[in-house]
C-alpha positions as CSV (number, residue, x, y, z in Angstrom):
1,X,-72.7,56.0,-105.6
2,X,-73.8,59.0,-104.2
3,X,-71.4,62.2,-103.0
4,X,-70.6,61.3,-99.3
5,X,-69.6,57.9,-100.7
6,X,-67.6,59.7,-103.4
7,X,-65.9,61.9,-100.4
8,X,-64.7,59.1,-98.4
9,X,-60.8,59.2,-99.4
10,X,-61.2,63.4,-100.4
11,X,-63.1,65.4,-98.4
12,X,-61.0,66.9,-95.4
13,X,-57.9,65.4,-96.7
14,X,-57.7,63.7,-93.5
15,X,-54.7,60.5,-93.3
16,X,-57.0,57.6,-93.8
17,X,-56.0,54.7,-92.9
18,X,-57.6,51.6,-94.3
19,X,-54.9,48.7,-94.1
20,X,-58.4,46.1,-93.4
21,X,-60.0,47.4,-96.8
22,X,-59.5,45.3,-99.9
23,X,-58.3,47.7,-102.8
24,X,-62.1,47.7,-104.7
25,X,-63.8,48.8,-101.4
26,X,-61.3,51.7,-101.3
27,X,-62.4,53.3,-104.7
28,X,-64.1,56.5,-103.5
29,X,-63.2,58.9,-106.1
30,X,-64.7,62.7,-106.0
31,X,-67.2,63.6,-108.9
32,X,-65.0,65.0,-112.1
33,X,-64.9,68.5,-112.6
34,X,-64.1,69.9,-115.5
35,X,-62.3,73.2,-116.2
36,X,-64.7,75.7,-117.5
37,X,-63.2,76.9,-121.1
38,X,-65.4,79.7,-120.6
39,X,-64.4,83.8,-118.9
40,X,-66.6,86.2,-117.7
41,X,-65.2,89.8,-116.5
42,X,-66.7,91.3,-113.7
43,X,-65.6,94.9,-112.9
44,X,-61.6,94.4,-113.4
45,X,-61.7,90.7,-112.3
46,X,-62.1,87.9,-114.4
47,X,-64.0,84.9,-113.3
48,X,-64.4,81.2,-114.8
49,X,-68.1,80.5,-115.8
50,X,-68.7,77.1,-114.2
51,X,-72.0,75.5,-114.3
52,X,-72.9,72.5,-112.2
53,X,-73.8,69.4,-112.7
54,X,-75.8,66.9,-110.5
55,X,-73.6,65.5,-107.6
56,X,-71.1,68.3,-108.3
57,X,-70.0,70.1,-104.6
58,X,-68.5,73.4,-103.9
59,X,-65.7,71.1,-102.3
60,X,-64.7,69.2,-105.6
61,X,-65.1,72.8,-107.5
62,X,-62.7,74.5,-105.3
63,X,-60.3,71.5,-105.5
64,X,-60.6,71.3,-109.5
65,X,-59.8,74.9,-109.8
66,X,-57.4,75.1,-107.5
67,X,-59.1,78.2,-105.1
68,X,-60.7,78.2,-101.4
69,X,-64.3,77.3,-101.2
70,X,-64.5,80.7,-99.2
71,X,-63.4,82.2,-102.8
72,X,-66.2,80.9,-104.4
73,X,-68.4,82.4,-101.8
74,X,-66.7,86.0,-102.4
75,X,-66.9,85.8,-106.1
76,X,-70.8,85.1,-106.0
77,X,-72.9,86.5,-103.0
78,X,-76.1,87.0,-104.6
79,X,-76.3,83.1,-104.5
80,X,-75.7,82.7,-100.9
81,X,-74.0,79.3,-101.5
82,X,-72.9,79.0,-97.7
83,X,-76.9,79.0,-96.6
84,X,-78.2,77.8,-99.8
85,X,-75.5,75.2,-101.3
86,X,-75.7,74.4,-104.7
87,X,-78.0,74.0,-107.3
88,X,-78.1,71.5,-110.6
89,X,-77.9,74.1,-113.7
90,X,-76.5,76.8,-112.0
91,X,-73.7,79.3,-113.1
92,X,-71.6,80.2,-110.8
93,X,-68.1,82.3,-110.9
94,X,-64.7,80.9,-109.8
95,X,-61.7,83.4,-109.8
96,X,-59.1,82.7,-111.6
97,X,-56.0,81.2,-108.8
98,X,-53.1,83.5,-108.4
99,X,-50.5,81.6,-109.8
100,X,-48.0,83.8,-108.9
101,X,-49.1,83.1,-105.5
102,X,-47.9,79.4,-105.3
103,X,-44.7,79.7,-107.4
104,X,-41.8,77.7,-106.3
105,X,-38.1,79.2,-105.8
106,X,-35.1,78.0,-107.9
107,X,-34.3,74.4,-108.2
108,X,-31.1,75.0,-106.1
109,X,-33.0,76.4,-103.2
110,X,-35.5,73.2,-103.3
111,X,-32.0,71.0,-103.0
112,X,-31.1,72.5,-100.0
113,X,-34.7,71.3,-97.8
114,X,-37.3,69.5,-98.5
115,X,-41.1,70.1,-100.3
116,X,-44.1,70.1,-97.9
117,X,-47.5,69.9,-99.1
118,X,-50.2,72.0,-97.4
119,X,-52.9,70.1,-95.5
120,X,-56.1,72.3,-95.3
121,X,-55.6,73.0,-91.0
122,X,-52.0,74.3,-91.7
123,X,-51.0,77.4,-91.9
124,X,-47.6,79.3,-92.5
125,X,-46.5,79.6,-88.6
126,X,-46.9,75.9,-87.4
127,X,-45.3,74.8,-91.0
128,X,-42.5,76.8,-89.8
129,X,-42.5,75.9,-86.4
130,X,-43.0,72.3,-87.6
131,X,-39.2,72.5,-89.7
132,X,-37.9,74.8,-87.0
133,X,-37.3,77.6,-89.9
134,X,-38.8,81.0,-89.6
135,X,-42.2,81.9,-91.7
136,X,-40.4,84.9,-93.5
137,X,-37.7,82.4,-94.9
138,X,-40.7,80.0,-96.4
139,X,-41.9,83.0,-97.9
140,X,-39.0,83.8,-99.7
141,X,-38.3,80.5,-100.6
142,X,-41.3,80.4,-102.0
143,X,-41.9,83.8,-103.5
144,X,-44.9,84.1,-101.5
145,X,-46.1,87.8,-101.5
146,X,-48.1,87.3,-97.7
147,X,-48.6,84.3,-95.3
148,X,-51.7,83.1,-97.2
149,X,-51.7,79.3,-98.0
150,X,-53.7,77.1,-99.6
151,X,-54.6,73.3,-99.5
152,X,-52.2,71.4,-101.5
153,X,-49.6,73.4,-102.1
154,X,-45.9,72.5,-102.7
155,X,-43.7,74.8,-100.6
156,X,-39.9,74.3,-100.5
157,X,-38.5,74.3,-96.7
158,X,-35.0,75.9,-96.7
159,X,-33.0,74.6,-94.6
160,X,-32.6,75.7,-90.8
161,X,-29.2,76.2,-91.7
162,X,-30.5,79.1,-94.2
163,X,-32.8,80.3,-92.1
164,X,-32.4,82.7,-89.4
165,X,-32.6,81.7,-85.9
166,X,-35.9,82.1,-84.4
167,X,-37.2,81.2,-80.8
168,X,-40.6,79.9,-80.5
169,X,-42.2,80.2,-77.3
170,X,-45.3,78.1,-76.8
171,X,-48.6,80.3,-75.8
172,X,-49.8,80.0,-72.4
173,X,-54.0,78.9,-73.3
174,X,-56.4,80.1,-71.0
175,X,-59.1,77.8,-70.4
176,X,-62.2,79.9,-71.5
177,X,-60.4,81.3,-74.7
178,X,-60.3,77.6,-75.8
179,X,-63.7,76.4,-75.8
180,X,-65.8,75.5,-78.2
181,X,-67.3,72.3,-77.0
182,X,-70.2,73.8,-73.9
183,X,-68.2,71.8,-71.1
184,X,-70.6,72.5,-68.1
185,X,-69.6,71.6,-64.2
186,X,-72.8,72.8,-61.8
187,X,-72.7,76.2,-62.9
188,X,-71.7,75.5,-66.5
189,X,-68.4,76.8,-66.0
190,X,-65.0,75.2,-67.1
191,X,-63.5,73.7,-64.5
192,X,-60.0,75.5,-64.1
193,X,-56.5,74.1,-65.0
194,X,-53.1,75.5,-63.7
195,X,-50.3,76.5,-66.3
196,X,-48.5,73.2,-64.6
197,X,-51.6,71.4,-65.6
198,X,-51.9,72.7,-69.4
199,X,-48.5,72.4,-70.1
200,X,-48.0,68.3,-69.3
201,X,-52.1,67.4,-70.2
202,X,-52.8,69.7,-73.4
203,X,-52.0,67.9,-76.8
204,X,-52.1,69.5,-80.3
205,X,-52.0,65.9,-82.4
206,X,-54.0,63.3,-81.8
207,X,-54.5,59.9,-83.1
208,X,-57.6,58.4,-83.7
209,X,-59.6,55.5,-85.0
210,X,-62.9,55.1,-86.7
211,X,-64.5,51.5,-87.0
212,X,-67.7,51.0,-88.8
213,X,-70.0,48.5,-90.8
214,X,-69.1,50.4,-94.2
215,X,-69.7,47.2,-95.9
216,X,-68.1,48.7,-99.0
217,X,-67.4,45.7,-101.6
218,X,-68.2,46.9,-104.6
219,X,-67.5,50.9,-104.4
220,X,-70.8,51.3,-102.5
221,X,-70.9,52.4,-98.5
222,X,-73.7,52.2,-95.7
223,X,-75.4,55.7,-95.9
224,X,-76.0,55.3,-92.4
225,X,-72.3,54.7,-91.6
226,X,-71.1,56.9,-94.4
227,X,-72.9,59.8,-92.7
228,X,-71.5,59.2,-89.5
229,X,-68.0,59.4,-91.1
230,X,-68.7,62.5,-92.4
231,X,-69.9,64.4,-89.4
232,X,-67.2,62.9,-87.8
233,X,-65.1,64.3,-90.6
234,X,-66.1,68.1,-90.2
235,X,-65.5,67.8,-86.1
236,X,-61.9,66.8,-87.1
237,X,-61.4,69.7,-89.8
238,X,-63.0,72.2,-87.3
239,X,-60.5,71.2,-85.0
240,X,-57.7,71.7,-87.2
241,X,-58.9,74.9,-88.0
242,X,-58.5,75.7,-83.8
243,X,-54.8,74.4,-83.8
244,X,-55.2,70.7,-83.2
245,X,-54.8,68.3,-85.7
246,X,-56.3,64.7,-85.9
247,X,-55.5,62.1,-88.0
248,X,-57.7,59.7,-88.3
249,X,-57.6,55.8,-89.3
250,X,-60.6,54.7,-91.3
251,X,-61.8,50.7,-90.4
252,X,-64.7,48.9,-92.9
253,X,-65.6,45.8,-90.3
254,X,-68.5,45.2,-92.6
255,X,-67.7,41.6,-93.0
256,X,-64.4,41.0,-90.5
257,X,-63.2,42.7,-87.4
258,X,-59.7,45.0,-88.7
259,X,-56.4,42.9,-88.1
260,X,-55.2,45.8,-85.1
261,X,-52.5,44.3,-83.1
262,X,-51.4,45.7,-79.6
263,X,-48.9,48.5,-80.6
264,X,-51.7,49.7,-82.9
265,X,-54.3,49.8,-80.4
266,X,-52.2,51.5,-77.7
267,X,-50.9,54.4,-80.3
268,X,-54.6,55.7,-80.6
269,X,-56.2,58.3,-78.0
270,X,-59.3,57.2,-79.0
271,X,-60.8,54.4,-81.1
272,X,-64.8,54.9,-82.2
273,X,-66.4,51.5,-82.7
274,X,-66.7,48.8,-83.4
275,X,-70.7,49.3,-83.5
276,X,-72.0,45.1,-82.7
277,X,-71.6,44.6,-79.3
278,X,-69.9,40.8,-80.7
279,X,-67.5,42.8,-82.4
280,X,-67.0,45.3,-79.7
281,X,-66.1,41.8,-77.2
282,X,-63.5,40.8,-79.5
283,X,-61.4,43.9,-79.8
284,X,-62.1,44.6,-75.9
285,X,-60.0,40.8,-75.6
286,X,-57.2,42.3,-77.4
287,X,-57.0,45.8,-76.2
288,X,-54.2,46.7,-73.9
289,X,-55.0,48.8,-70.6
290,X,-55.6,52.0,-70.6
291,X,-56.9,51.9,-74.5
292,X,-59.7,54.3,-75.0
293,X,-63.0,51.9,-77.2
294,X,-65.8,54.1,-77.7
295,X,-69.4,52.4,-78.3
296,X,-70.8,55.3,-80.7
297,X,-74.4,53.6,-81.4
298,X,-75.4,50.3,-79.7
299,X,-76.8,50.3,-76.8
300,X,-76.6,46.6,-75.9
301,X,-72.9,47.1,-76.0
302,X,-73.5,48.6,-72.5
303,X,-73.3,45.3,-70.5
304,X,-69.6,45.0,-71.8
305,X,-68.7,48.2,-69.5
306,X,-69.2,45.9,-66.2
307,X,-65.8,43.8,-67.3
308,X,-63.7,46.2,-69.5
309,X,-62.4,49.6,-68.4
310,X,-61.2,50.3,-71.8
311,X,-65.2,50.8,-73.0
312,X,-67.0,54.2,-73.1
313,X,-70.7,53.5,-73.9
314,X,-71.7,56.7,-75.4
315,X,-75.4,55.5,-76.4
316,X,-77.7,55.5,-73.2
317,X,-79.5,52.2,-72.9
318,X,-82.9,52.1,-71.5
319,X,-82.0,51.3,-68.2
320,X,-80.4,54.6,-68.1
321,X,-83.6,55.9,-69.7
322,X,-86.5,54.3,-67.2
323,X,-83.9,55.1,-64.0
324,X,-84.0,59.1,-65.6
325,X,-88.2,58.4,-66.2
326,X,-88.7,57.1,-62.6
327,X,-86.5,60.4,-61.2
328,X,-88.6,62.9,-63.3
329,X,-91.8,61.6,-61.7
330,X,-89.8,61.8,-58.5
331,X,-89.5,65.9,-59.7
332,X,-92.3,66.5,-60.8
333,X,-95.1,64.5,-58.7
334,X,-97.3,66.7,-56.3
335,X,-98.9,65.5,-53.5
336,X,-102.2,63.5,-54.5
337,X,-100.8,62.1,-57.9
338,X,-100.8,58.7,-58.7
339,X,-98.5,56.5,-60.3
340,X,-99.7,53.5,-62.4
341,X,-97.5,50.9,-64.0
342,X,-99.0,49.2,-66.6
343,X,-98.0,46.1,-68.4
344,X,-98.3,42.7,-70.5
345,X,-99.5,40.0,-68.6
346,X,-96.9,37.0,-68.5
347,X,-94.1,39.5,-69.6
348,X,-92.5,40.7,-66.0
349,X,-88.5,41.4,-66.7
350,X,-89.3,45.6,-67.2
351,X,-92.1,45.6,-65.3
352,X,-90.0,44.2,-61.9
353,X,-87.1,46.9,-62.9
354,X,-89.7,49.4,-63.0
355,X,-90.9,48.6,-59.3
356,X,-87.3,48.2,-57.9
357,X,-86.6,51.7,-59.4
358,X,-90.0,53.0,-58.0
359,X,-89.4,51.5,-54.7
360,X,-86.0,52.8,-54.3
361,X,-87.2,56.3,-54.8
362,X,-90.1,55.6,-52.1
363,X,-92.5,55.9,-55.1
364,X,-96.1,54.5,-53.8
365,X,-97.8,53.3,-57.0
366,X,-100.4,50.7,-58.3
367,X,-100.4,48.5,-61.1
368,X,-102.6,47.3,-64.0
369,X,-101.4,44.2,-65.8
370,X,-104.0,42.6,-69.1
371,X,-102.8,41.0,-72.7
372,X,-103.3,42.8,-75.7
373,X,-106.9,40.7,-76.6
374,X,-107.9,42.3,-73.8
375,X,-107.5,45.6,-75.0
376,X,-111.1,46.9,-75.9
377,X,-112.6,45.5,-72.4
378,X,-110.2,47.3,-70.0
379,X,-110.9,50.8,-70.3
380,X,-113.3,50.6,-66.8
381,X,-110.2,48.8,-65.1
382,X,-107.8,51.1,-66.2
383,X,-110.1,54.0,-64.8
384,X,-110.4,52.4,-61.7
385,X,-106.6,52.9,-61.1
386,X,-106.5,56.4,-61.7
387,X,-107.2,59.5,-59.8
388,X,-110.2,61.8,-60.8
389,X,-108.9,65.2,-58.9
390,X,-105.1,64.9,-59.8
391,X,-102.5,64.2,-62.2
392,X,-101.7,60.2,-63.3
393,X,-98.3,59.8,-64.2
394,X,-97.9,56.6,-65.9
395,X,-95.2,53.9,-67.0
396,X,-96.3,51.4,-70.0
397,X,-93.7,48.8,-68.9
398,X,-93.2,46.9,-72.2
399,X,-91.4,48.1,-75.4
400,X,-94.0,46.2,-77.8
401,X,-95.3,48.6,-79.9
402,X,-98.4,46.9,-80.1
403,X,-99.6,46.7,-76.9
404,X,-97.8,50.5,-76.0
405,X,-100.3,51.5,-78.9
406,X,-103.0,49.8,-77.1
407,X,-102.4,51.5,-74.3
408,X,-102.3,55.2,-75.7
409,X,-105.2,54.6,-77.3
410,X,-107.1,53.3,-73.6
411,X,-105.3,56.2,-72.5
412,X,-106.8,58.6,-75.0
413,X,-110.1,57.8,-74.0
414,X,-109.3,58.4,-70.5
415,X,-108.4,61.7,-71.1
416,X,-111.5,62.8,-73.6
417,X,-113.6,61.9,-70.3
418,X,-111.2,64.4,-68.0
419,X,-108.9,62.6,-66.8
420,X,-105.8,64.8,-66.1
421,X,-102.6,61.9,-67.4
422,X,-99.1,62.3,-68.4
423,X,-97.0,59.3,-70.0
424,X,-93.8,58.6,-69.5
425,X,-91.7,56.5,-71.8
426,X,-87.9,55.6,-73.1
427,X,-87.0,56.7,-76.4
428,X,-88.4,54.0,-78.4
429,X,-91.9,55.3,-78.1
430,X,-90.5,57.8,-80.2
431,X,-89.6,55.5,-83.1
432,X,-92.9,53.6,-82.8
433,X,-94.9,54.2,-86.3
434,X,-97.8,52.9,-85.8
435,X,-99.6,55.2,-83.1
436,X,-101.3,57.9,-84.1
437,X,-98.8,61.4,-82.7
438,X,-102.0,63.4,-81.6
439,X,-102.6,60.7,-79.2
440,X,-98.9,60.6,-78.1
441,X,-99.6,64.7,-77.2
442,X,-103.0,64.1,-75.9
443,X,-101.4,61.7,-73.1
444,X,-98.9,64.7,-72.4
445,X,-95.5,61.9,-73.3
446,X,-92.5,62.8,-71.4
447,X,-89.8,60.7,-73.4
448,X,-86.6,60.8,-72.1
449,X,-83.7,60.4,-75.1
450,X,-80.2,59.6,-75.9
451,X,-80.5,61.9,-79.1
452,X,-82.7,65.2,-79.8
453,X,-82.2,68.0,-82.0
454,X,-83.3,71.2,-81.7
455,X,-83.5,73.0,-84.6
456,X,-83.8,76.6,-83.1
457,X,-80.5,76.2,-81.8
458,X,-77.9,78.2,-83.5
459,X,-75.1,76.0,-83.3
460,X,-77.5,73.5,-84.9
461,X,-78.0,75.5,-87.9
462,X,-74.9,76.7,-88.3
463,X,-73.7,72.7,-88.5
464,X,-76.5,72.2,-91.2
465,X,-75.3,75.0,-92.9
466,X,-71.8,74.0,-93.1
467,X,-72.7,70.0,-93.9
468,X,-74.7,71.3,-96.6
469,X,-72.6,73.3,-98.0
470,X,-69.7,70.7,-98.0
471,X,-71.4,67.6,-99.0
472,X,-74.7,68.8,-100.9
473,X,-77.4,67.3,-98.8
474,X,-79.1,66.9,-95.5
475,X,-77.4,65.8,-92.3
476,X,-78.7,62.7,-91.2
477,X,-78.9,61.8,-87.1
478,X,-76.2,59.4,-87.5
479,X,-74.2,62.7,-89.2
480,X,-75.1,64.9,-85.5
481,X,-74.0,61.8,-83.7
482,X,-70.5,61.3,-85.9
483,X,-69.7,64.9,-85.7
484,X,-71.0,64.9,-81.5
485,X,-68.5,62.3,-80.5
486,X,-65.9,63.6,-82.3
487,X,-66.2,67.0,-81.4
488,X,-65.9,65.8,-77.8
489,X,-62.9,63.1,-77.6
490,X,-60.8,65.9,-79.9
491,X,-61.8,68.5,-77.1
492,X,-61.0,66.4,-74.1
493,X,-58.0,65.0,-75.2
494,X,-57.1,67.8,-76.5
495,X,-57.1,69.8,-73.0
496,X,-56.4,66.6,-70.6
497,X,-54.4,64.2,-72.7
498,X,-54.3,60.5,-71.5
499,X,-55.7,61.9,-68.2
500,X,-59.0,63.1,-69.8
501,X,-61.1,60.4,-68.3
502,X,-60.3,61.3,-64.3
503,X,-60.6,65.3,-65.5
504,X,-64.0,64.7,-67.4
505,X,-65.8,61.7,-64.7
506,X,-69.0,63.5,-64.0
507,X,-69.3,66.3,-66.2
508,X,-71.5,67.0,-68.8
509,X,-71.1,68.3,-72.1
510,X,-73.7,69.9,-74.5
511,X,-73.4,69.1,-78.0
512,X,-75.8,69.2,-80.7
513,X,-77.5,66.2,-80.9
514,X,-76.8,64.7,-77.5
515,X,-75.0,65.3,-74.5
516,X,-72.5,63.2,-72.8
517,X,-71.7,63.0,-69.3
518,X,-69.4,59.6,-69.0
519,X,-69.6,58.1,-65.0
520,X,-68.3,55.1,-63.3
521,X,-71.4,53.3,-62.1
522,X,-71.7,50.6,-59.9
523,X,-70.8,47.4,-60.5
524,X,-69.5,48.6,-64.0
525,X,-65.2,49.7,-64.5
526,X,-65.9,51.1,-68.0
527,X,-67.5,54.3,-68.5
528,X,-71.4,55.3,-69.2
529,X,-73.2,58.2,-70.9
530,X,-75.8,59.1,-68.1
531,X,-76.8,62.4,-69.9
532,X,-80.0,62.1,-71.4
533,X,-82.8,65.3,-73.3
534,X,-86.4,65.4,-72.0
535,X,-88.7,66.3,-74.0
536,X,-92.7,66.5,-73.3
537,X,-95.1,66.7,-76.3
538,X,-97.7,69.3,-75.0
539,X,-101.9,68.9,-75.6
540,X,-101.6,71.8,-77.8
541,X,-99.5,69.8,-80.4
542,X,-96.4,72.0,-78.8
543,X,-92.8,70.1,-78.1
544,X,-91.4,71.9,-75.0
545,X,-87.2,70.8,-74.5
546,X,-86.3,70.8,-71.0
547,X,-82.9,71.9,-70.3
């Protein structure tokens, strides 16, 4: 089992709700740490000399020895563990928790309210706002000598009876000191809200679902999956950290679709998944109106939008992807190029959507149609179509990878005799193993993607940074796209409450790995992602990202 799996129930210490999980698939137990018997004394501060063992995170450390990972950071900055994470073998200090710092007041005091435990987004002022007491009478109660808390801790509540009268008066939020999601609207800026507005839309706690193929009988969890929960995860503690908290309901529909009744359903803001489109149909059927389903990864669950209102499709299918191709030769064509479609002989589904796209742009082109036995006989043919004094923008219109990797290659050849060609292609040219990447950047590919990360970006590699540090490995995509989707439903309903999707129609956010921008189209009443990255690979092995 390896760590993410082991931080399934532990990690965030978010509610998880798995009512649908049999008892054995719930066993997700954090990797034993045990208490260092051995001191080290550092100046006048004495530390704990932990070393680590394999699987071991700074998370479960902290946890075992009862201080802040941000503690462990202090007490050891030659290491860099926030850039650098942990290493098997290594010594590290922990300081030694404050004990005086979570004592409890007298047993008569604790009779008089009730015992809260800290969650790690709460702090001191919305605990006391939450038991309508004020923060100095926690204190007290508590023997607390500031307002520092820390995750798990028992603190007694006094009574408000006890506790002096204190008016709270909710802060007025301006838009731009909330952001931390890039919501962009033409200029990029955030579109405006009155006081009226923030004040009946903006919602502090949130409710929301996460249904994936775990398929965890036996203790062990889909790594694919598991990442995604993960990333999702760190969105949701991020957000507490910003004053909003999520709970989230964990759903395993690895081998049947969670029991979720009605009432269920209409109590969440947001549900992610399910991920099949089959099992996406069958909670669509028993989802009241106005019920929020996001699909987070397939993109034939994109059809289902025409019927159901309920459905956001967050993965761009590649109709989405050839419409965006067909505009970006509609960009960038000058006067003089041509446009050739090529494609399989006999196979004519993509390669008539490809015309009606071209033709409803007024795109003149020409076409070139052969099998794939035909491949090393058609290079004079396929010459014949193309223009010798300007650019030839072409469209393979097949997703075989065969016969696309026939074509590059004719193409390649083309090109070593001067001919000036760029290829445009969906995002599963990107996936396709088998061709030879010098000859995907000799042809110039534009691809046009649901998902691209650019690792120079800041925001980027401070998410690496912080999934490393909390999990001990490498974000995965399906870790970008968990964190992406979370990261926007918490910030839209967040600011816009039930009335997010009329505020958000048509605007398009930036996130790390993707961007979203959910629109009505027509003939569909559910909501699609028409935000998609291009990206050209350049002849001189360069990757330009157009923004």
């Amino acid at each position: 089992m390896d760590m993410r799996t082991r931080l399934l129930t532990s990690a965030l210490l978010l509610t998880l709700c798995c009512a649908a999980l049999p008892a054995q698939e719930q066993n997700y137990v954090p990797t034993p740490v045990t208490i260092s018997k051995e001191k080290v004394k550092l100046g006048d501060k004495t530390y704990y000399s932990h070393v680590v063992l394999e699987r071991q995170t700074l998370y479960s450390i902290a946890k075992a020895y009862g201080v802040a990972v941000e503690d462990i950071y202090a007490a050891n900055p030659e290491l860099e563990l926030e850039k650098n994470g942990l290493k098997k073998n290594s010594i590290i200090r922990i300081p030694i928790a404050d004990e005086k710092a979570v004592a409890v007041s007298a047993p008569n005091d604790a009779a008089d309210g009730v015992t809260h435990t800290v969650k790690w987004y709460e702090d001191l002022q919305g605990i006391a706002e939450k038991y309508g007491v004020s923060p100095e009478s926690i204190m007290e109660a508590n023997g607390l000598r500031d307002g520092k808390l820390k995750s798990r801790m028992k603190l007694i509540i006094p009574s408000s009876s006890k506790s002096e009268s204190v008016a709270i008066t909710e802060p007025q939020v301006e838009p731009e000191e909330e952001a931390e999601t890039n919501i962009v609207e033409g200029d990029g800026s955030l579109p405006a809200k009155t006081d009226d507005e923030l004040a009946t839309e903006a919602k502090k706690e949130l409710d929301f679902a996460l249904i994936l193929p775990f398929k965890a009988a036996g203790g062990f969890a889909s790594t694919n999956y598991m990442d995604f929960y993960c990333g999702a995860l760190l969105a949701a503690r991020e957000a507490g950290q910003n004053g909003i908290k999520v709970e989230l309901s964990v759903y395993d529909d690895g081998s049947s679709l969670p029991a979720l009744g009605t009432e269920r359903l209409e109590a969440f803001d947001v549900v992610i998944g399910p991920v099949g489109k089959a099992n996406m149909e069958a909670l669509l059927q028993r989802a009241p109106e106005g019920c929020t389903l996001v699909s987070p990864l397939d993109p034939k669950t994109g059809s289902l939008s025409e019927n159901w209102p309920m459905l956001c499709q967050a993965n761009s299918d590649s109709n989405e992807q050839y419409a965006d191709l067909v505009k970006w030769i509609a960009d960038e064509r000058k006067p003089g190029d041509k446009v050739l479609v090529i494609y399989e002989k006999s196979k004519t589904a993509l390669r008539n959507r490809m015309d009606t796209l071209l033709r409803d742009r007024g795109i003149a082109f020409t076409e070139l149609s052969y099998n794939i036995l035909e491949g090393r006989n058609i290079g004079d043919a396929l010459k014949a179509k193309m223009s010798t004094g300007a650019c030839n923008r072409v469209l393979i219109a097949s997703e075989s990878e065969a016969f696309v990797n026939d074509v590059v290659r004719n193409l390649n050849v083309a090109v070593h005799e001067q001919y000036d060609i760029a290829l445009y292609g969906p995002s599963k040219f990107k996936s396709f193993e088998t061709i030879d990447i010098d000859n995907l950047h000799n042809v110039r590919l534009h691809l046009s993607l649901s998902y691209y990360i650019d690792y120079d970006r800041e925001d980027v590699k401070s998410f690496i940074m912080k999934y490393r540090a909390l999990y001990g490995t490498e974000p995965s995509a399906f870790a970008f796209q968990g964190y992406d989707l979370m990261q926007y439903f918490t910030e839209a309903c967040s600011r816009y409450g039930g009335k997010w999707r009329d505020r958000m129609d048509g605007k398009k956010v930036e996130l790390l790995q993707s961007d979203i921008c959910f629109e009505r189209l027509p003939g569909r009443s559910g909501l699609t992602n028409t935000a998609l990255r291009r990206v050209i690979y350049g002849p001189d092995c360069s990757v330009e990202i157009l923004k």
